[in-house]
LUMGU-877053 format. One record per residue (C-alpha): chain; residue number from 1; x, y, z; residue in three letters. Coordinates in Angstrom, 3 decimals. Example, Ala and Ser with C-alpha at 12.3 -4.5 7.8 and 13.67 -1.06 7.14 Angstrom:
BEGIN
+------+-----+----------+----------+----------+------+
! unit ! pos !       c1 !       c2 !       c3 ! code !
+------+-----+----------+----------+----------+------+
!    A !   1 !   12.300 !   -4.500 !    7.800 !  Ala !
!    A !   2 !   13.670 !   -1.060 !    7.140 !  Ser !
+------+-----+----------+----------+----------+------+
This chain:
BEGIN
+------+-----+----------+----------+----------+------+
! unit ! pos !       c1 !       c2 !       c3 ! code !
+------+-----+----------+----------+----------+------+
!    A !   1 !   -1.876 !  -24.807 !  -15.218 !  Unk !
!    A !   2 !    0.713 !  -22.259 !  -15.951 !  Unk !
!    A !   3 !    1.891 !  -22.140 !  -12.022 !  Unk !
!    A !   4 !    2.068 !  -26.352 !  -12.406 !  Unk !
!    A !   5 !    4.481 !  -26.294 !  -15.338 !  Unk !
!    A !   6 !    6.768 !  -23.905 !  -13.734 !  Unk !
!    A !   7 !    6.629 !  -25.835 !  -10.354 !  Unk !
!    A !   8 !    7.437 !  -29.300 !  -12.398 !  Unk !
!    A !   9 !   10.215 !  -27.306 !  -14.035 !  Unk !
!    A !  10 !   11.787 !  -26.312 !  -11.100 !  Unk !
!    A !  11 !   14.589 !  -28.737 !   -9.661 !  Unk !
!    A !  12 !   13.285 !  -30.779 !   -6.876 !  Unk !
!    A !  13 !   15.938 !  -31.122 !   -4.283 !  Unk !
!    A !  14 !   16.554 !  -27.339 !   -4.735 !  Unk !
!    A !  15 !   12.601 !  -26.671 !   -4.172 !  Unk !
!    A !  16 !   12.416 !  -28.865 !   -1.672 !  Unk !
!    A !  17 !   15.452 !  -26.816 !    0.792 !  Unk !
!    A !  18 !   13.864 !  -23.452 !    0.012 !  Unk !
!    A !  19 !    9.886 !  -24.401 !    1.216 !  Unk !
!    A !  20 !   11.885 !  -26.452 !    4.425 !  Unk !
!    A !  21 !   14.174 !  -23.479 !    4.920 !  Unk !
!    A !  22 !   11.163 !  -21.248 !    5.150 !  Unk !
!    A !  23 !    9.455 !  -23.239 !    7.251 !  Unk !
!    A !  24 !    7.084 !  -24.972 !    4.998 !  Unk !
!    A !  25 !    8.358 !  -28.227 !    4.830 !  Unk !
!    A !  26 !    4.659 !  -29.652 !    4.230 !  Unk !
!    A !  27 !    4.478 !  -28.164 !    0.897 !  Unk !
!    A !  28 !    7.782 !  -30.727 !   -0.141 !  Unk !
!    A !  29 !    6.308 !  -32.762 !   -2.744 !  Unk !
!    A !  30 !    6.623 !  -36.904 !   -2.949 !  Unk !
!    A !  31 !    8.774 !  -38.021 !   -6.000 !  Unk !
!    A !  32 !    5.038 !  -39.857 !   -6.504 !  Unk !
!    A !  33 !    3.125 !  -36.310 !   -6.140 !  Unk !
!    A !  34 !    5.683 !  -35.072 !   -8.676 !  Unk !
!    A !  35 !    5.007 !  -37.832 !  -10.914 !  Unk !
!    A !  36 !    1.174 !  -36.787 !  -10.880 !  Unk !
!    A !  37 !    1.774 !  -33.327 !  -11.589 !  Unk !
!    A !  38 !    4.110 !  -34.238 !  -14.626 !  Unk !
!    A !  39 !    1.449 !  -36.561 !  -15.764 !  Unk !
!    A !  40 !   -1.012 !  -34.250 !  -15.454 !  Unk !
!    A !  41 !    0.319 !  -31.022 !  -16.945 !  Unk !
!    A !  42 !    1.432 !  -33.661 !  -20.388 !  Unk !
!    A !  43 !   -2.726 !  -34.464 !  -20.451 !  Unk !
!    A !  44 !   -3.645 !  -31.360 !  -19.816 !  Unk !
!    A !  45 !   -1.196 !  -28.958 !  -21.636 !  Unk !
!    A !  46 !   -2.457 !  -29.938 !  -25.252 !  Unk !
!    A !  47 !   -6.005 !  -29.056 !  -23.845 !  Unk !
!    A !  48 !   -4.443 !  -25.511 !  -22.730 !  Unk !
!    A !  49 !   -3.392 !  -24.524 !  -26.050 !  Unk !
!    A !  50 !   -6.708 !  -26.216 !  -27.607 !  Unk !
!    A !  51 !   -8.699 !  -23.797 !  -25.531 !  Unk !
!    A !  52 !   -6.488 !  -20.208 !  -26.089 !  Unk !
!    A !  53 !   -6.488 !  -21.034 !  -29.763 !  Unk !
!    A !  54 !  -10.470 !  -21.405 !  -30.118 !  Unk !
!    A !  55 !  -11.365 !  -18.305 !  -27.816 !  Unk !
!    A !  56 !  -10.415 !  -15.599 !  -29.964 !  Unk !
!    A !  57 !  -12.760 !  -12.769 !  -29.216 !  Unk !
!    A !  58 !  -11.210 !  -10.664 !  -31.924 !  Unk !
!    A !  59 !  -10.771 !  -13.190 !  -34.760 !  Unk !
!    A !  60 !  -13.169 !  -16.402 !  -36.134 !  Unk !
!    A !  61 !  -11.955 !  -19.116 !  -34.908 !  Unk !
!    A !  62 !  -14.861 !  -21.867 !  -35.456 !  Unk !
!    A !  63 !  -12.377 !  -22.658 !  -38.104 !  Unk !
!    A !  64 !   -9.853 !  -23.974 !  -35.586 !  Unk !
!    A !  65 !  -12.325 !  -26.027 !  -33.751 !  Unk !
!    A !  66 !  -12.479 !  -29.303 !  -35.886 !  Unk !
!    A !  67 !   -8.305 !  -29.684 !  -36.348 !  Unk !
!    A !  68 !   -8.294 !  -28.882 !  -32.773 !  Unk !
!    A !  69 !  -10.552 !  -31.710 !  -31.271 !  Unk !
!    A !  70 !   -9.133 !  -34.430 !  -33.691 !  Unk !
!    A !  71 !   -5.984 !  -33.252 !  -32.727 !  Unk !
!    A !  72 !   -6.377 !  -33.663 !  -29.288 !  Unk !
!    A !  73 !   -8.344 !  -37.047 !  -29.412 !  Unk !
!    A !  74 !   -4.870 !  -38.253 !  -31.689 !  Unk !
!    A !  75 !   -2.230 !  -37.245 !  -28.629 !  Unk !
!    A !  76 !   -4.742 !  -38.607 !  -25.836 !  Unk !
!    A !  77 !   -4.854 !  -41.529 !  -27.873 !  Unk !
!    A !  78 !   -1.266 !  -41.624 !  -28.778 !  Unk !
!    A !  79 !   -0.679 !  -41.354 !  -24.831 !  Unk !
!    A !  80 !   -2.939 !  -44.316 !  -24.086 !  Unk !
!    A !  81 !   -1.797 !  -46.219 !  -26.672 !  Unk !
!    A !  82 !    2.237 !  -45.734 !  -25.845 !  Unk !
!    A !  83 !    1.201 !  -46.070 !  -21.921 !  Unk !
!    A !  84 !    3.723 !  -43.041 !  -21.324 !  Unk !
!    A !  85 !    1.412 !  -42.214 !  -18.240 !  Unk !
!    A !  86 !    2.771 !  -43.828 !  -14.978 !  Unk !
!    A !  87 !   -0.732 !  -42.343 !  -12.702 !  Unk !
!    A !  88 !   -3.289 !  -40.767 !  -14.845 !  Unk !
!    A !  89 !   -3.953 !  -42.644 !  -17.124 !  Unk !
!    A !  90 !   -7.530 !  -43.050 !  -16.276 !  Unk !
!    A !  91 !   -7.569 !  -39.214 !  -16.396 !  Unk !
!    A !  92 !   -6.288 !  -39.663 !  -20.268 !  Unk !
!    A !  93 !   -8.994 !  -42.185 !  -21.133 !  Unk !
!    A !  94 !  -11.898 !  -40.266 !  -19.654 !  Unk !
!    A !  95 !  -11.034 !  -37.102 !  -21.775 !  Unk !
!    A !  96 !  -10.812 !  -39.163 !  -24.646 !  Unk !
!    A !  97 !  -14.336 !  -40.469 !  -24.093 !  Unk !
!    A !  98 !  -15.612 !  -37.012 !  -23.242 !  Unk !
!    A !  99 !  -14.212 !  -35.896 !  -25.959 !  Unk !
!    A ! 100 !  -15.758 !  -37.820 !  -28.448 !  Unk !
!    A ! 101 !  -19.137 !  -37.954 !  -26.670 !  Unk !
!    A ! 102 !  -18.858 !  -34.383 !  -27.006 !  Unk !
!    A ! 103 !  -17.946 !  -34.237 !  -29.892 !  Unk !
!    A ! 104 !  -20.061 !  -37.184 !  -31.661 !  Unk !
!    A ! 105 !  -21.904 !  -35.506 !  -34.470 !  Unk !
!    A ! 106 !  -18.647 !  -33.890 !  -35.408 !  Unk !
!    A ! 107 !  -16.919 !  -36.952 !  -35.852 !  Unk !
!    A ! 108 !  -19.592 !  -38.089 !  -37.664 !  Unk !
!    A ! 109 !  -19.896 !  -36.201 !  -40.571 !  Unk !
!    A ! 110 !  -15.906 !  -36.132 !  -40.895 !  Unk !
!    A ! 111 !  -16.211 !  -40.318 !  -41.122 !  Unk !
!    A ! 112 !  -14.493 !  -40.766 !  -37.683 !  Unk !
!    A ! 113 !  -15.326 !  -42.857 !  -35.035 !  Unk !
!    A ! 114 !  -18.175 !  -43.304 !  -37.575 !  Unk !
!    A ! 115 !  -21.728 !  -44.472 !  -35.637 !  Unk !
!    A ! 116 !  -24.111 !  -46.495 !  -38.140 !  Unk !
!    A ! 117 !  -27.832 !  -46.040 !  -38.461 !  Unk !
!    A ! 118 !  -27.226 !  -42.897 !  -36.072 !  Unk !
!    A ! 119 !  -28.827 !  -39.555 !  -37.609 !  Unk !
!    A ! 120 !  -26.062 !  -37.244 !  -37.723 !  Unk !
!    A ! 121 !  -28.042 !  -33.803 !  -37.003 !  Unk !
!    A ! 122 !  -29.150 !  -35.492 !  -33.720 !  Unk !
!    A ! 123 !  -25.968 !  -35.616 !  -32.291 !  Unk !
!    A ! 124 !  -23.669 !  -33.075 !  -30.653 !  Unk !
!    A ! 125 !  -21.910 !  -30.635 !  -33.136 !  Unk !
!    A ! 126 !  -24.061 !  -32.560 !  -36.148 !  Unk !
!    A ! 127 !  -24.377 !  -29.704 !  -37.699 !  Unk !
!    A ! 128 !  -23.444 !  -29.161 !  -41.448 !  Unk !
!    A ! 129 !  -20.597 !  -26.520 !  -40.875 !  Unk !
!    A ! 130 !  -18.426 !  -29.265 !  -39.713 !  Unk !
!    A ! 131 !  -19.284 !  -31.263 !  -42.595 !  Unk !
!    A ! 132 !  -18.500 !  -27.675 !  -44.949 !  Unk !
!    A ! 133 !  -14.842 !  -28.169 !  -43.233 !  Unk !
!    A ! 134 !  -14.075 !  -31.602 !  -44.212 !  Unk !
!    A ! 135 !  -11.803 !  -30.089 !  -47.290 !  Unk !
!    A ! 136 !   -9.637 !  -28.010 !  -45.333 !  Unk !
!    A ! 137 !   -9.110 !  -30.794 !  -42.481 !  Unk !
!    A ! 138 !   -8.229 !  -32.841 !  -45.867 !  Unk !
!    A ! 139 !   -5.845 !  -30.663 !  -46.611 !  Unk !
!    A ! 140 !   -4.328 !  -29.749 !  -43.287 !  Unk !
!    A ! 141 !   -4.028 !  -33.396 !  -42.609 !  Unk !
!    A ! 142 !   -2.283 !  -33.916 !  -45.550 !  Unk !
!    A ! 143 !    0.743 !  -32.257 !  -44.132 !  Unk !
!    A ! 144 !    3.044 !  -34.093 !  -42.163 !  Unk !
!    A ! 145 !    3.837 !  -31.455 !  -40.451 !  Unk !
!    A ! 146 !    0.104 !  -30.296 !  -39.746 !  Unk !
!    A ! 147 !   -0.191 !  -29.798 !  -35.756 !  Unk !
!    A ! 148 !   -2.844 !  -26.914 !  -34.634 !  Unk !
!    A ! 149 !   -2.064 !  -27.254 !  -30.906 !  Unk !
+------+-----+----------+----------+----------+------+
């Protein structure tokens, strides 16, 4: 992901003389390709910095898992709403689903995308320390200026 933001970042036509200059003129990418990759990396960046700042082997951070997942299913959904994504924006809307598949039970007990008549331990992430959290996410979201990833 890393190696993709840096490519994006790099100025095309310049790119573009050094891979033909070294004989690897196939590697040139379409203004279209380009495109992709930019779409891409804007999906899949917040998910990047989701995942470093829930796999703390040193410190706890089940804490950081509930503002994390709403706050990605928010931007995915801010991207699909805005339709800022020119190719992948089926990508965008399958996350979001998988997402909160995933994360059902979760959303659940915090009253979002809120499923009727459905028993809320039987569902992924239904259990109650997500439900013990719902005062510090009402807190954190609170803040305007509140943005874990």
């Amino acid at each position: 992901m890393r190696q993709v933001k840096t490519v994006i970042g790099l100025d095309v036509q310049q790119l573009a003389a050094v891979l033909e200059s070294h004989g690897h003129g196939n590697m040139v990418l379409s203004s279209r390709e380009y495109s992709h990759l930019a779409d891409m990396v804007e999906i899949l960046d917040p998910l990047l910095e989701a995942t470093q700042l829930t796999e703390g082997e040193i410190t706890v951070t089940i804490s950081f898992a509930l503002p994390s997942v709403l706050s990605l299913i928010m931007q995915l959904q801010d991207m699909v709403d805005k339709q800022q994504l020119k190719f992948c924006s089926a990508l965008c809307k399958g996350l979001l689903k998988s997402l909160r598949t995933r994360f059902s039970g979760m959303l659940r007990r915090m009253e979002v995308d809120a499923q009727p008549n459905v028993d809320v331990n039987s569902l992924p992430y239904g259990s109650d320390i997500y439900g013990s959290l719902q005062h510090i996410l009402t807190l954190a979201l609170s803040s305007s200026e509140w943005n874990p990833v």
